[in-house]
C-alpha positions in Angstrom: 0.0 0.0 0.0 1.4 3.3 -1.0 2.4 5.7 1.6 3.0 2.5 5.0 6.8 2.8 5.4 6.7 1.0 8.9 3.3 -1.0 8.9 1.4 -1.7 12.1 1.5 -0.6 15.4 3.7 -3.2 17.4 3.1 -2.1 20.6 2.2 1.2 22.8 3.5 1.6 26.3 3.5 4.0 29.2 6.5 5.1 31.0 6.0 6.4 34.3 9.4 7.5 36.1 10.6 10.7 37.6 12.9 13.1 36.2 14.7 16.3 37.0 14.5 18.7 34.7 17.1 21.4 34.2 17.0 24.9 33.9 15.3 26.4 31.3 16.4 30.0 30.4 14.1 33.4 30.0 12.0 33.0 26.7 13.5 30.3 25.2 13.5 26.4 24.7 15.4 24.0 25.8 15.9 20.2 24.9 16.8 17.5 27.5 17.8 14.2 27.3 16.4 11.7 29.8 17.7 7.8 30.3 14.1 6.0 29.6 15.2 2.2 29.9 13.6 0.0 27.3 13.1 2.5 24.5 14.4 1.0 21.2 15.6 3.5 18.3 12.6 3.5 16.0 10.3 4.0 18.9 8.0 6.9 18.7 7.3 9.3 21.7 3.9 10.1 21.5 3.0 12.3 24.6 4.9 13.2 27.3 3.0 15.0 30.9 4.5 16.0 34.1 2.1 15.1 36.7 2.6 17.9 38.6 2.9 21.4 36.7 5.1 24.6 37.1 3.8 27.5 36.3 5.5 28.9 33.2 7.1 25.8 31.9 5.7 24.0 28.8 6.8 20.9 26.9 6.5 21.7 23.4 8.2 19.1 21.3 9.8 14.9 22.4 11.4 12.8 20.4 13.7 9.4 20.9 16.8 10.3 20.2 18.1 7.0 20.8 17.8 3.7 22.6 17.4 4.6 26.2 17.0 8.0 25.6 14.1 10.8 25.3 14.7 14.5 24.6 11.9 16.1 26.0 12.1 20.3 24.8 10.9 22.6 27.5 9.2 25.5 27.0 9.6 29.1 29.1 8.0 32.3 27.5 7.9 33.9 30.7 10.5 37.1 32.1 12.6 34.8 34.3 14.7 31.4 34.9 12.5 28.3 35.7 13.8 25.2 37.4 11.6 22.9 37.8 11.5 20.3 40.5 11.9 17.0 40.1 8.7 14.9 39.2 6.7 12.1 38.0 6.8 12.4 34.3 4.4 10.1 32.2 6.2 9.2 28.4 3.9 7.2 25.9 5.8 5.2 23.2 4.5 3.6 20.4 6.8 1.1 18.8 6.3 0.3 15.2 5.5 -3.2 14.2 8.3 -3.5 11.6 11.3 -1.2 10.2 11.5 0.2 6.9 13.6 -2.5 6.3 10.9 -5.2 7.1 12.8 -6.5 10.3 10.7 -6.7 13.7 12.1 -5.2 16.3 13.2 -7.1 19.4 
């Protein structure tokens, strides 16, 4: 079928650990990259939360960057620093059923 480059879904999982997010400047973004065990290269992040919010700082972008690891990029549009505190975060991957190459992933 034209247009499928990795077929089915294989899988979708939720993550739930905590993480410490660094310091994001005035009005910019920031990416981060968090150890997320059991992510495979390939995977797809599909939404990540914080269960607890801080005022002024937004996620506005996540990605796998690599096995093991999710860049999350944090958002602050407001006049000063914001460190937020370390927290339960909630990452959903969705791990495609085969590559491009038509391998399954193990």
């Amino acid at each position: 079928m034209q247009g499928i480059i990795d077929g089915n879904i294989g899988g979708i999982y939720v993550v739930s650990l905590t993480l410490d997010p660094a310091s994001v400047a005035t009005i910019t973004a920031a990416e981060q990259d968090f150890t997320v065990p059991g992510v495979l290269a390939g995977d797809i992040a599909v939404q990540v939360t914080m269960t607890t919010a801080t005022e002024g700082l937004g996620i506005a972008g996540f990605r796998v960057k690599a096995a093991n690891t999710v860049s999350v990029t944090f958002v602050n549009p407001t006049a000063g620093a914001i460190n937020a505190a370390a927290g339960n975060f909630k990452i959903v991957i969705m791990r495609p059923e085969s590559d491009l190459y038509g391998g399954v992933p193990s």
